[in-house]
ROZAKE-943072 format. One line per 10 residues: number of its first residue (from 0); for each residue z, y, x of C-alpha. Coordinates in Angstrom, 3 decimals. Last residue first. Layout:
! ROZAKE-943072
NUM) Z,Y,X; ...
***
This chain:
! ROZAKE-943072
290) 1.983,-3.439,29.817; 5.428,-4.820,30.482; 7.135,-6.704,28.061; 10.629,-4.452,26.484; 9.214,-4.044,22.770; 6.929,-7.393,22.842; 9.577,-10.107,21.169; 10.555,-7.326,18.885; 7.733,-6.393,16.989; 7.722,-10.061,15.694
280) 11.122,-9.493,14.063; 9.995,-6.039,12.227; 7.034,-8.371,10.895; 9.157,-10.871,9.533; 11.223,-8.500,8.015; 8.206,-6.824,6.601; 7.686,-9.718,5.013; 3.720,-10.761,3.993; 3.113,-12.076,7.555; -0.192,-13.347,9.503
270) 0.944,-12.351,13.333; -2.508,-12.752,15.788; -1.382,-12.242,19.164; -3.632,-9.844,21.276; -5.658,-10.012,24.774; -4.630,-13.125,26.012; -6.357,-14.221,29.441; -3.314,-12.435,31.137; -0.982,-14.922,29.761; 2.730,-14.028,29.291
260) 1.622,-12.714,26.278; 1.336,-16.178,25.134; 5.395,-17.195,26.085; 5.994,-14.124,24.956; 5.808,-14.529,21.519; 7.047,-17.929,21.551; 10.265,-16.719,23.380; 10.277,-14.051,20.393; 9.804,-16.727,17.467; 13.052,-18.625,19.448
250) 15.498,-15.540,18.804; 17.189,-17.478,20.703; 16.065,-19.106,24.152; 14.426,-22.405,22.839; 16.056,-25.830,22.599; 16.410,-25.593,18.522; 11.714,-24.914,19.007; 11.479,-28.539,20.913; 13.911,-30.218,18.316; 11.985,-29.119,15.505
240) 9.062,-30.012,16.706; 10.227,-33.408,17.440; 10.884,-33.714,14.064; 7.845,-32.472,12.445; 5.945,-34.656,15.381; 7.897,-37.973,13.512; 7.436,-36.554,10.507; 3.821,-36.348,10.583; 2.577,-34.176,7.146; 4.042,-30.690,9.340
230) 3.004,-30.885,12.276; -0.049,-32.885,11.094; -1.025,-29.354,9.496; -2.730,-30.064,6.032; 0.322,-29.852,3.878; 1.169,-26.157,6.003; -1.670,-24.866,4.490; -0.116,-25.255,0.907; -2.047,-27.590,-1.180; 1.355,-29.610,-2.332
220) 4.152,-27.788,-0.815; 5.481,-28.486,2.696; 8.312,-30.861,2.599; 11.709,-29.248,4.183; 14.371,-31.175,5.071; 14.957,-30.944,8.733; 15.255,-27.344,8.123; 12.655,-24.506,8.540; 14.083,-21.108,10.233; 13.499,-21.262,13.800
210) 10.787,-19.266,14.127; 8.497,-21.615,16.210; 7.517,-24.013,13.250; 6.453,-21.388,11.116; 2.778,-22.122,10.995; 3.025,-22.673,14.383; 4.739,-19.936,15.700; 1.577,-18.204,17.095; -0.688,-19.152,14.502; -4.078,-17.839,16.210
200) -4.760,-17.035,19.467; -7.166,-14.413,20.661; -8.466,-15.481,24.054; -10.151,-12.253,25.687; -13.188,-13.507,27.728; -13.349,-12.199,30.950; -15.623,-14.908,32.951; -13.426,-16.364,34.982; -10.494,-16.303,32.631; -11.982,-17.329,29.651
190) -12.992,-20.279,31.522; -9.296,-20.904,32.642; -8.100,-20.409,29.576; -10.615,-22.680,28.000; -10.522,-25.625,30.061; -6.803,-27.608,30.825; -4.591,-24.728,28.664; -6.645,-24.942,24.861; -5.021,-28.010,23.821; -1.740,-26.214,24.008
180) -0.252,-27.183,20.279; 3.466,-26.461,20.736; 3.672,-23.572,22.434; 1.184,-21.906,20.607; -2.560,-21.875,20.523; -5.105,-22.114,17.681; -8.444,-20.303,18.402; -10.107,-17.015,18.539; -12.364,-16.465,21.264; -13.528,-13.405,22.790
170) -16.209,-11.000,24.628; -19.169,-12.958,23.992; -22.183,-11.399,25.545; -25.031,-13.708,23.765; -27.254,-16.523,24.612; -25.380,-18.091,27.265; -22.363,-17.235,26.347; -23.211,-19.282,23.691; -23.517,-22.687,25.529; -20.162,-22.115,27.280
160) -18.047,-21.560,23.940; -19.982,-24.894,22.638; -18.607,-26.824,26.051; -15.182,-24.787,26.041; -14.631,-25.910,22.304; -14.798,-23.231,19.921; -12.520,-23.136,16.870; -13.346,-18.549,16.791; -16.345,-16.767,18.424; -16.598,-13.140,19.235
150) -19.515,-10.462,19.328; -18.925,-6.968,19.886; -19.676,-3.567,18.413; -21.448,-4.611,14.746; -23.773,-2.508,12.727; -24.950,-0.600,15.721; -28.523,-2.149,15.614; -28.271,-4.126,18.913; -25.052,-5.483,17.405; -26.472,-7.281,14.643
140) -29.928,-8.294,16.716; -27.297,-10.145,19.186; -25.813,-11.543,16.446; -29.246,-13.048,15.264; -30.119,-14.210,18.833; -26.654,-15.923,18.273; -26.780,-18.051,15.343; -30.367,-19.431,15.930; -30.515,-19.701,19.284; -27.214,-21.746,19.320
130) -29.230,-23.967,17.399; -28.380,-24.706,13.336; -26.369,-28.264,12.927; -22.725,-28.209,14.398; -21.704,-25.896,11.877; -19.543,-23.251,14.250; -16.461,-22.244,13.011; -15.462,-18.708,12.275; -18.440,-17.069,14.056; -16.818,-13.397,14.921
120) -18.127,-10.070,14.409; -15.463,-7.639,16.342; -16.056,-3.752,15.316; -17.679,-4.126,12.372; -19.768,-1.045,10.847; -20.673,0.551,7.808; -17.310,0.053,6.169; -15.936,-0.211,2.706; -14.136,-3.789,3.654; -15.605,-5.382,0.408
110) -19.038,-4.002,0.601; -19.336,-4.312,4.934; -18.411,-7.845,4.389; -21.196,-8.740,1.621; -23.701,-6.978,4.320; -22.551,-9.563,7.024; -22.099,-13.155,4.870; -25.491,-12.661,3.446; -26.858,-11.630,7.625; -24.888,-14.838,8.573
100) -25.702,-16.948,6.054; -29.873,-16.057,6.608; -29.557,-16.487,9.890; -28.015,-20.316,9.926; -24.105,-20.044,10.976; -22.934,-22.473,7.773; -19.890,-23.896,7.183; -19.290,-25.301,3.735; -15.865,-24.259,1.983; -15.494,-25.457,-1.856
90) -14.024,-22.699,-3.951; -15.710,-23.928,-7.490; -18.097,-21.293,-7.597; -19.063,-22.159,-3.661; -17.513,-20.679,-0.920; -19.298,-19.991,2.583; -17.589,-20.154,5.798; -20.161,-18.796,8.829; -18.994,-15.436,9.107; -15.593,-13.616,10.607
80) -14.058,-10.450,10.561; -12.333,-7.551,13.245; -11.867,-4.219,12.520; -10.224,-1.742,15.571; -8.170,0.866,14.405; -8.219,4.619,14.731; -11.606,5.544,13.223; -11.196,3.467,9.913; -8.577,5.262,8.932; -9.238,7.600,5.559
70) -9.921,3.704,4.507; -7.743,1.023,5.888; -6.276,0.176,3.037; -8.440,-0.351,0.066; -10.572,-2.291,3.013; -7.907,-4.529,4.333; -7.602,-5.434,-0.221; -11.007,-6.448,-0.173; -11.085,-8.217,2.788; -8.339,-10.280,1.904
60) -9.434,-10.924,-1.331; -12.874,-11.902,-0.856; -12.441,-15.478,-1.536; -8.374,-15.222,-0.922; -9.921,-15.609,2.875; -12.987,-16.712,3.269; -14.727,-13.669,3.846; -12.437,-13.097,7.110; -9.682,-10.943,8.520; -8.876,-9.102,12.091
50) -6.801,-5.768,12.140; -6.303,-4.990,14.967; -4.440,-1.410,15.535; -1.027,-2.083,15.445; 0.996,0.760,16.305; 4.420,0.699,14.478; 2.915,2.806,10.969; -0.415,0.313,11.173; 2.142,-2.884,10.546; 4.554,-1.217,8.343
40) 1.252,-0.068,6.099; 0.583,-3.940,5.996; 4.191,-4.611,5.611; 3.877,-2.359,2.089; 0.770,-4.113,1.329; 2.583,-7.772,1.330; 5.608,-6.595,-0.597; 3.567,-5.379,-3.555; 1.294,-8.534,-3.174; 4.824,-10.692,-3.283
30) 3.201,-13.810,-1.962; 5.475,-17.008,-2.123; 3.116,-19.689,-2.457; 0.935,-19.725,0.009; -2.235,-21.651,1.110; -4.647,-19.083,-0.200; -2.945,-15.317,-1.196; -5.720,-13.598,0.679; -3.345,-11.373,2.168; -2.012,-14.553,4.127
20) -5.250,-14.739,6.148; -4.872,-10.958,7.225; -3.945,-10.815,10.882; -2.177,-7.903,12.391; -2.668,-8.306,15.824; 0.304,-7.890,18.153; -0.512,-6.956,21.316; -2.545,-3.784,20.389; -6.202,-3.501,20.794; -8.338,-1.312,23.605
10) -11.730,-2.413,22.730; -14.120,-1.652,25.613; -14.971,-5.133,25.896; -15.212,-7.324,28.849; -12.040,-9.534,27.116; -10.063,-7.011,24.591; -8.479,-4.144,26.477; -4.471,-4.341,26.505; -2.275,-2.434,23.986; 1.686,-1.587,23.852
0) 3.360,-0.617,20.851
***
């Protein structure tokens, strides 16, 4: 494995990120938990060392199940969640990045991960209602006490990621990118780039769409992630999609792969997998890139 420091941090994080939405269980319906852990331990055994989840995910779940793991060691990896998604009883999502969520959200982390400390705290989404004096004065107060190393945002828009940095030493960003959705090329790399931000992007091959391995026929299941992803509900994009990803250099999931490590504003892919197939392929789109 090969590592690169995160943004202006003094992180030092693998390449591929080991991320742990689909260890939740929400959006999928083929999770073999057995299965799941055992690429989790594949994952740490070949060198990944960021491990980045969220509250949100599996409602506690995910967390949960990072923290059974990681413990005996916590020293050797680098722990990354999220706050500012709160569930209801009934699993309805509200985003909220007020103080009070924020410092609820933190200490119910720290319980389910069995940790004292986070190494990346990141704002999942920001709730376009409480200041950006608000959200991050109280990260900075986080990570003036030692409870968390870093601060990192995630679904920022250059403008909002702008405005915080001016409030707070943000050392990353965690949004969608791939080669197929590339909103994030005209501002944010660039910005990210000037002022040493590491960009942390999320769903790599496009919920799939980059492995080559979904046919012309396939309907994503009914409350399934992928039935909310226009690449996927759109059959005209689904198409097209599919048409970019059969023109790729084979294995296509690798060109994708390295078509974002490519980028010296990216720090670390993010690779959400339950297979350790699907893991052992991801680990070989980085084995011959240069450091």
């Amino acid at each position: 494995m090969k590592y690169r420091t995160l943004g202006s941090s003094r992180l030092t994080v693998s390449l591929l990120g080991y991320g742990a939405l689909a260890l939740g269980g929400d959006g999928r319906d083929d999770i073999d938990l057995k299965e799941a852990m055992a690429t989790l331990e594949l994952a740490y055994e070949n060198g990944i060392n960021f491990f980045d989840t969220a509250p949100v995910y599996g409602m506690g779940k995910s967390e949960k199940r990072l923290g059974d793991f990681l413990q005996g060691m916590r020293q050797k990896i680098v722990l990354a969640t999220k706050c500012g998604l709160l569930l209801d009883a009934g699993g309805n999502v509200r985003k909220d990045i007020s103080r009070d969520a924020i410092l609820s959200d933190f200490e119910q982390s720290l319980k389910r991960l069995k940790t004292d400390y986070i190494d990346l705290y990141q704002i999942h989404w920001p709730d376009n209602r409480t200041p950006y004096q608000e959200t991050f004065s109280t990260l900075n107060e986080l990570q003036g006490s030692g409870a968390i190393g870093y601060i990192g945002v995630s679904n920022y828009d250059p403008v909002s990621l702008k405005k915080a940095s001016e409030i707070a030493k943000i050392v990353s960003i965690q949004n969608q990118y791939n080669m197929l959705q590339r909103q994030d090329e005209a501002e944010m790399l660039p910005f990210c780039r000037e002022k040493n931000i590491g960009y942390i992007p999320y769903s790599p091959l496009a919920q799939g769409l980059l492995s080559g391995k979904i046919s012309e026929d396939y309907t994503p299941p009914a409350g399934s992630a992928r039935s909310h992803n226009p690449l996927f509900t759109d059959r005209k994009k689904f198409h097209k999609a599919l048409q970019f990803t059969a023109g790729l250099k084979k294995p296509p999931a690798r060109t994708a792969i390295r078509f974002l490590l490519d980028k010296p504003e990216i720090s670390t892919v993010i690779v959400s997998v339950t297979k350790q197939h699907h893991l052992q392929a991801n680990l070989k789109a980085i084995e011959d890139l240069e450091q």
